[in-house]
Every structure is written in structure tokens, then in C-alpha cells.
C-alpha positions in Angstrom: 32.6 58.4 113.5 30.7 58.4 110.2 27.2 60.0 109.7 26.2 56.6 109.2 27.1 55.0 112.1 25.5 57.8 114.2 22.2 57.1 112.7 22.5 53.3 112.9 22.8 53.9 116.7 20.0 56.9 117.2 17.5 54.5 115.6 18.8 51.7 117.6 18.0 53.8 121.1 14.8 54.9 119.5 13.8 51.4 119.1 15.1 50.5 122.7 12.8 52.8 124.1 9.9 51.7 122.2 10.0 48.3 123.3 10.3 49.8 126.8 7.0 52.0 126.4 5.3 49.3 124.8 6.5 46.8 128.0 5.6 49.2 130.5 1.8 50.2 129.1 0.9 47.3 127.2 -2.7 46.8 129.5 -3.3 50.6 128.6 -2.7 50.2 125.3 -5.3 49.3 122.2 -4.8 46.1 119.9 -4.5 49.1 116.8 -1.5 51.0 118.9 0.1 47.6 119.7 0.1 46.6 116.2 1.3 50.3 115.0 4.2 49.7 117.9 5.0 46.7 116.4 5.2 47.6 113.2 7.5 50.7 113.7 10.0 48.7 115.6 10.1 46.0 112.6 10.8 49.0 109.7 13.6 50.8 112.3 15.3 47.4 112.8 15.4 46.5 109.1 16.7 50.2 108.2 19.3 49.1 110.7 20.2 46.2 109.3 20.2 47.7 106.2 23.2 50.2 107.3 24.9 48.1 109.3 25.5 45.8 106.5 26.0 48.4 103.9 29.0 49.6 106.4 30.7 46.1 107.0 30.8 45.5 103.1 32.2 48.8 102.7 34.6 48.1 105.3 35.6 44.2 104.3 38.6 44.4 102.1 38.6 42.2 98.6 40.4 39.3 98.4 42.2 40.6 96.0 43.5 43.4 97.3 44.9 40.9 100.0 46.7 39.1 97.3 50.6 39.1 96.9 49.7 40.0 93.0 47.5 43.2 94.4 49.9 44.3 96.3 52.5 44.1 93.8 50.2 46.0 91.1 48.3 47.9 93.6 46.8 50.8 91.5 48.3 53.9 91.9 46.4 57.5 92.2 48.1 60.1 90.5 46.7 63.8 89.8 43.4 62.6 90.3 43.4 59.9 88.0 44.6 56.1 88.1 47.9 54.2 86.9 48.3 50.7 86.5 51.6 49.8 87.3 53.2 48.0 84.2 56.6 47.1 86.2 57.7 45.9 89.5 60.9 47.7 91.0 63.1 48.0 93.3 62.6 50.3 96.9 65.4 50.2 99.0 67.8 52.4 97.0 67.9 56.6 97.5 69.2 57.7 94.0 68.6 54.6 91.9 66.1 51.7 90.8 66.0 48.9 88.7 62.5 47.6 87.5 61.4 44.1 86.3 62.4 44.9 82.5 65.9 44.8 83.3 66.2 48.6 82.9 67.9 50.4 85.8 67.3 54.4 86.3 67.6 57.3 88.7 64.6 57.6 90.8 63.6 61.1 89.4 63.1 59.3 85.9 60.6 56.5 87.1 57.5 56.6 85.2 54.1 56.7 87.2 53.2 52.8 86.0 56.7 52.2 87.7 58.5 51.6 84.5 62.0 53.4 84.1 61.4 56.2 81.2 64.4 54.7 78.5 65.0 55.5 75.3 65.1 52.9 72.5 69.1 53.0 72.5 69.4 52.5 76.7 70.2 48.9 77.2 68.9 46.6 79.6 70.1 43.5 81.9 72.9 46.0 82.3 75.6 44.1 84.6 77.9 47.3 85.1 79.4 47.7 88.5 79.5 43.7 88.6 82.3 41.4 88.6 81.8 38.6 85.9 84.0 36.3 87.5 82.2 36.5 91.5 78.6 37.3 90.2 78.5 40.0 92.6 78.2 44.0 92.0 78.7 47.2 93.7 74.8 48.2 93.3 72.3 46.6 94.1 70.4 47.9 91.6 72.8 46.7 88.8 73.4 43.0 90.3 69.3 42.9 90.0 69.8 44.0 86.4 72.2 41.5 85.5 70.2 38.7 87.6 67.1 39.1 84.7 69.4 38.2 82.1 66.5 38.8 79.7 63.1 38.0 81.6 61.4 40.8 81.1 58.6 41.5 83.4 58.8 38.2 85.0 57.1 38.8 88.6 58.8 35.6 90.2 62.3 36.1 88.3 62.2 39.5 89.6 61.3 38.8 93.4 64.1 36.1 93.3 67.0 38.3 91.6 65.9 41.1 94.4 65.9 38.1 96.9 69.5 36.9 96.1 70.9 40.6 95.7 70.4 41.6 98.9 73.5 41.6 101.4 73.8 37.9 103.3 75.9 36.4 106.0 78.2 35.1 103.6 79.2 38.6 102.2 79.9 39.7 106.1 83.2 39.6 107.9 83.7 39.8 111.5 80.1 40.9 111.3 80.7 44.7 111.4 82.3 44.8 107.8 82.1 43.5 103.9 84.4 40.9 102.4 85.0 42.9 99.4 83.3 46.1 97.4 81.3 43.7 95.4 78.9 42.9 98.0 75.7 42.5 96.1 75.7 38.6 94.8 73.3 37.0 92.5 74.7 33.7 92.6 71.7 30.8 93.4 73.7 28.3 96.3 77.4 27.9 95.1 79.7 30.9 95.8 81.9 30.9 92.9 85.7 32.5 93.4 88.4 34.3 91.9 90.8 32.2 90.1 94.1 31.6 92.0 96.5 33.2 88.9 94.2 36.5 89.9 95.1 36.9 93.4 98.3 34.8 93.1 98.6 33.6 96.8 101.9 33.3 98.6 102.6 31.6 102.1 104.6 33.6 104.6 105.3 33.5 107.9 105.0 36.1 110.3 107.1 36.9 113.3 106.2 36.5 117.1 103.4 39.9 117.9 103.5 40.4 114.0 99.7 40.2 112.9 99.5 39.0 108.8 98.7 42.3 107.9 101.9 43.5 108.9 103.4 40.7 107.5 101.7 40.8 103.5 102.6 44.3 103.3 106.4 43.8 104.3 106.0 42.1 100.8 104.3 44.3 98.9 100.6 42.4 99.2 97.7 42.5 101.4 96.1 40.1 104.1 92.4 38.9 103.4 90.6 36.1 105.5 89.1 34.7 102.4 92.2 33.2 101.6 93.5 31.4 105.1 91.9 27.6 104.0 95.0 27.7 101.9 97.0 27.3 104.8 94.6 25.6 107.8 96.2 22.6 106.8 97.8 20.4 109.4 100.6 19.2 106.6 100.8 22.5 105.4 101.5 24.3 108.6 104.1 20.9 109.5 105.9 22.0 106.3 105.7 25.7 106.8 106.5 26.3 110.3 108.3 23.1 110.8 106.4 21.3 113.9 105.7 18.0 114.4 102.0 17.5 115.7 98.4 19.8 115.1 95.7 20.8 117.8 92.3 22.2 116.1 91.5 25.4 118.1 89.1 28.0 118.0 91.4 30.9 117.8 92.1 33.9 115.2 95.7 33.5 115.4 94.9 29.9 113.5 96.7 28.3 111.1 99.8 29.1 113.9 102.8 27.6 115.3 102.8 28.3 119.3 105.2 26.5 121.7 105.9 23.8 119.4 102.9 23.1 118.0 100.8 23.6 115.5 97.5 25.4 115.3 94.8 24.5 113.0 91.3 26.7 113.3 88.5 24.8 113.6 86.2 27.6 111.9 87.2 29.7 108.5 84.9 32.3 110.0 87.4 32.5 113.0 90.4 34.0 110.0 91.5 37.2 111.7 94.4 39.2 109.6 94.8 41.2 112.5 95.0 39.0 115.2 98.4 38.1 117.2 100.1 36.5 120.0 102.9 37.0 122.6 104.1 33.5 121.5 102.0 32.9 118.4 104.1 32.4 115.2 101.2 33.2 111.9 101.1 31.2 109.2 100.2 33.8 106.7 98.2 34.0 103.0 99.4 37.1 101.1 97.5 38.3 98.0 98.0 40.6 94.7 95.6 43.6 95.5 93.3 43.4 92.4 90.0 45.3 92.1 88.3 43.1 94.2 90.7 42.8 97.2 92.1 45.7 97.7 
């Protein structure tokens, strides 16, 4: 508790008792005591108010500093003196940041206004680590970086490049592991993908217990579940695995043939490269390893 606080609340009592006394012997008591009374209880309740106010203002934070901008450029003490921050940067990563110039930097080299200490030949918007093609990167630092494209110390460009960047649902499979290496998007709403000659995807099929896994890398190529809408298709599967009729399931054996018929999965989320069936005949999607399936 403050020193004054403690005062505001000794004068308080003293006053208390005052009005007590003065309640309790006001026959015995002259008009000139009365008025002195009076007058000492007015000056120790206007030195009261006087602290108590002073306290509460002291207390009340600005509306500024409750401002997104303050918090954003909140001002920084340093070695006993203050920094303006000039630059808005990323927090999340241990070893690197990128800051609203574009520039990205280890952490060690971040200036106190919270700029990244370049020299004049360091480039910025740097979009290495990132995949041209995807619009994703390997850092998250980088895929902010390359977000900018040249708005420099634009507060709102930066919050939404740092926004997009981070890891979504989209980038998850199975929801305990990434699609791909590149997991750090940029892209606004429309998930752009590789072009087919890239990946150059061949249908196979797999045999009874064989998972596609199994089954790619008898040929040489990999499995990945981004590519199974190639084949979830009922005239697909007929001409593939040579049944006559399709049932939509919810099943990660899907696109299958089992006892006859055809399976189409209802869900691409449902693609399992792993999964397999006593029965289940897999209608499989083999893929080139490249550098972003591998």
C-alpha cells in the first residue's frame, strides 16, 4: 500500500472520530468550538478528496495506451532512456524475425526501435525458403517477407501477411502432421497447386491388404493424400477397377473396389495412404517425389 493511500485513510478515521466527539458533546460545546469543529472536518475532507483523486488519475490508464496503435508502438525503456519503435515484427520465432520493412534478421541483430540492423546491400521482401509456385515457405519468417512485396512499414499489410502465414487447417493432415515442408502460406482464399507435369500422377492399383504406400513405391513414387480427387471418381474407379455401380462412403480405404463394388469417399479429408482392407482393393495416386512431396 502506497504512502498515500495510508494517509488518505488516517485522515479519514481522524475525521470519523471528530464527527463522533462533536455528536456526543455538542450541548457542552461553545458556538466558537462548534464552528472550529466544523471547519477542521471541511479542510481534512477536501485534503482527502484531493488524494483520492490525484491516486485514481494516476491509476486510470490513457486511452491511448489502450489503443491497438499503442500497443503496437508501445514505447520501449532501454538503459534508462526511451525508444520509439520504428518497426513492427514478428514474435513467435526463437532464432529469427522478420519486421514490417520486409527485412528478416536473427534475433541477436534487432535494433532497440525493433527494426532489423541491415546494411544498404541486404535485400528485402526476401521470399527464400518459399515455393513460387504454392506461395508457401519453410519460415515463417521468410513467407512474411515475401507477403510485403514492397509495403514497407505498412501496419495493416503487416498484421495481415503475419495473419495468413501462420499454420491453418488447410496445411494439416490427419491432424497430427503437415501436408508438405512448405507449411507457411501466404496465399489470400484460393490455394493455388503444383502443376500436374510437376508431380506427374499415375493411377495404380493396389493389391488386397496392400496400403498405397506400399503400392507407389513398388513403382518407384510416393503416396500423398493431396492427390486422391484424381481418382474419387465413380467413372474413374468403373474404368480402373472394373465394377459396375459406386456407393459414397466415409472410409480411408476410398476411392476402392470391395466385393464388387466401388467405393467413392465422401470427404478428401478422409484420403489415408496408409489405410487397407482384408477385402479392399485401392485405387491408388502415385507421384514423382519433387521438393515439395517428398
Amino acid at each position: 500500500m502506497t504512502t498515500r493511500l495510508i494517509l488518505v485513510r488516517r485522515i479519514q478515521r481522524l475525521a470519523q472520530r471528530i464527527r463522533i466527539l462533536g455528536a456526543r458533546d455538542v450541548i457542552k460545546i461553545s458556538k466558537e468550538k462548534c464552528a472550529l469543529i466544523m471547519f477542521i472536518i471541511i479542510f481534512l475532507l477536501v485534503i482527502t478528496e484531493a488524494l483520492t483523486g490525484s491516486t485514481e488519475t494516476s491509476k486510470r490508464p490513457s486511452t491511448a495506451s489502450n489503443s491497438l496503435a499503442q500497443v503496437k508502438f508501445e514505447v520501449r525503456h532501454r538503459n534508462n532512456h526511451t525508444v520509439r519503435p520504428r518497426c513492427l515484427n514478428t514474435k513467435g520465432g526463437r532464432n529469427y524475425v522478420a519486421d514490417s520493412t520486409g527485412a528478416v534478421c536473427k534475433r541477436t541483430d534487432l535494433a532497440e526501435d525493433g527494426c532489423c540492423k541491415l546494411s544498404p546491400d541486404d535485400s528485402r521482401f526476401s521470399c527464400d525458403t518459399c515455393h513460387s509456385e504454392l506461395k508457401c515457405c519453410r519460415s515463417y519468417e521468410y513467407c512474411v517477407s515475401c507477403c510485403l512485396r514492397g509495403e514497407a512499414n505498412n501496419s495493416t499489410k503487416f498484421n495481415e501477411c503475419s495473419r495468413r502465414c501462420r499454420v491453418n487447417s488447410r496445411m494439416i493432415l490427419h491432424g497430427n502432421q503437415y501436408r508438405h515442408a512448405f507449411k507457411y502460406c501466404h496465399w489470400k482464399s484460393v490455394e493455388p497447386t503444383l502443376p500436374m507435369i510437376k508431380t506427374n500422377p499415375t493411377l495404380y492399383s493396389s493389391s488386397k491388404r496392400v496400403d498405397c504406400r506400399d503400392t507407389c513405391l513398388n513403382y518407384g513414387k510416393i503416396c500423398h493424400e493431396d492427390f486422391f480427387g484424381i481418382a474419387n471418381d465413380c467413372d474413374v474407379v468403373k474404368r480402373e477397377l472394373g465394377c459396375s455401380e459406386c456407393t459414397v462412403v466415409k472410409n480411408p480405404t476410398a476411392p476402392s473396389l470391395q466385393n464388387g463394388k466401388c467405393l467413392i469417399n465422401e470427404n478428401p479429408k478422409h484420403f489415408d495412404c496408409e489405410a487397407r482392407g482384408e477385402t479392399i482393393k485401392r485405387l491408388c495416386v502415385c507421384i514423382q517425389p519433387g521438393e515439395v512431396y517428398t
